[in-house]
C-alpha positions, 0 to 999 in steps of 0.5 A, a space after each residue: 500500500 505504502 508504494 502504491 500510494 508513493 507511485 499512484 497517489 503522490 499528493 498523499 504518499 508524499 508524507 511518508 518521506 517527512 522528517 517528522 514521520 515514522 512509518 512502521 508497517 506491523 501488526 497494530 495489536 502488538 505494536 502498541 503493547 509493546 510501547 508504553 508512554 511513546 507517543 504524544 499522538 496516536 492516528 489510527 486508520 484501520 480497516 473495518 472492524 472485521 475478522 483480523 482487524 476486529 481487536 482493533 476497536 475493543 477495550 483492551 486495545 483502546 487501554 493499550 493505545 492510552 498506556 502508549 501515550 505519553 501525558 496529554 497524549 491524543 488518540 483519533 481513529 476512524 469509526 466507521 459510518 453511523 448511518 449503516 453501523 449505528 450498533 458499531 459506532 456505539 460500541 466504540 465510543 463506548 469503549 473509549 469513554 471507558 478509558 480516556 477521560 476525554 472522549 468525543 465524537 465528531 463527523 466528515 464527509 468522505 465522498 467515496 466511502 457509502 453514504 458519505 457521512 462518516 465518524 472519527 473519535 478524538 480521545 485523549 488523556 486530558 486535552 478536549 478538542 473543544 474547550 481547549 481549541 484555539 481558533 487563532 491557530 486555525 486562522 493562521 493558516 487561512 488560504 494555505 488549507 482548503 477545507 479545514 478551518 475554525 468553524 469546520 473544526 467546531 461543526 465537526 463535533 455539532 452532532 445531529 440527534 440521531 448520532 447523539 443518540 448513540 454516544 
C-alpha cells in the first residue's frame, strides 16, 4: 500500500518521506503493547472492524493505545459510518469513554466511502478538542488549507440527534 500510494497517489504518499514521520508497517495489536508512554499522538486508520482487524476497536486495545501515550497524549481513529453501523459506532465510543477521560465524537464527509457521512473519535488523556481549541491557530493558516478551518473544526463535533443518540 505504502508504494502504491508513493507511485499512484503522490499528493498523499508524499508524507511518508517527512522528517517528522515514522512509518512502521506491523501488526497494530502488538505494536502498541509493546510501547508504553511513546507517543504524544496516536492516528489510527484501520480497516473495518472485521475478522483480523476486529481487536482493533475493543477495550483492551483502546487501554493499550492510552498506556502508549505519553501525558496529554491524543488518540483519533476512524469509526466507521453511523448511518449503516449505528450498533458499531456505539460500541466504540463506548469503549473509549471507558478509558480516556476525554472522549468525543465528531463527523466528515468522505465522498467515496457509502453514504458519505462518516465518524472519527478524538480521545485523549486530558486535552478536549473543544474547550481547549484555539481558533487563532486555525486562522493562521487561512488560504494555505482548503477545507479545514475554525468553524469546520467546531461543526465537526455539532452532532445531529440521531448520532447523539448513540454516544
Amino acid at each position: 500500500v505504502v508504494e502504491l500510494s508513493r507511485e499512484y497517489l503522490p499528493f498523499v504518499g508524499c508524507g511518508f518521506d517527512d522528517a517528522r514521520v515514522q512509518l512502521h508497517v506491523d501488526d497494530g495489536i502488538r505494536f502498541i503493547q509493546d510501547h508504553k508512554d511513546a507517543f504524544d499522538v496516536i492516528f489510527i486508520d484501520s480497516t473495518d472492524p472485521v475478522a483480523f482487524a476486529e481487536g482493533l476497536f475493543h477495550t483492551d486495545f483502546y487501554t493499550n493505545v492510552r498506556d502508549a501515550l505519553r501525558e496529554n497524549g491524543i488518540m483519533v481513529a476512524q469509526t466507521e459510518f453511523p448511518l449503516l453501523l449505528p450498533d458499531t459506532v456505539r460500541e466504540i465510543h463506548t469503549a473509549l469513554k471507558q478509558v480516556f477521560p476525554v472522549s468525543r465524537m465528531y463527523t466528515g464527509y468522505v465522498s467515496t466511502y457509502p453514504t458519505g457521512l462518516w465518524s472519527y473519535a478524538f480521545a485523549s488523556k486530558g486535552p478536549d478538542p473543544l474547550k481547549d481549541f484555539k481558533p487563532e491557530r486555525a486562522d493562521r493558516m487561512r488560504g494555505t488549507l482548503k477545507y479545514y478551518s475554525a468553524d469546520i473544526h467546531r461543526a465537526a463535533f455539532a452532532l445531529p440527534p440521531f448520532i447523539q443518540e448513540l454516544v
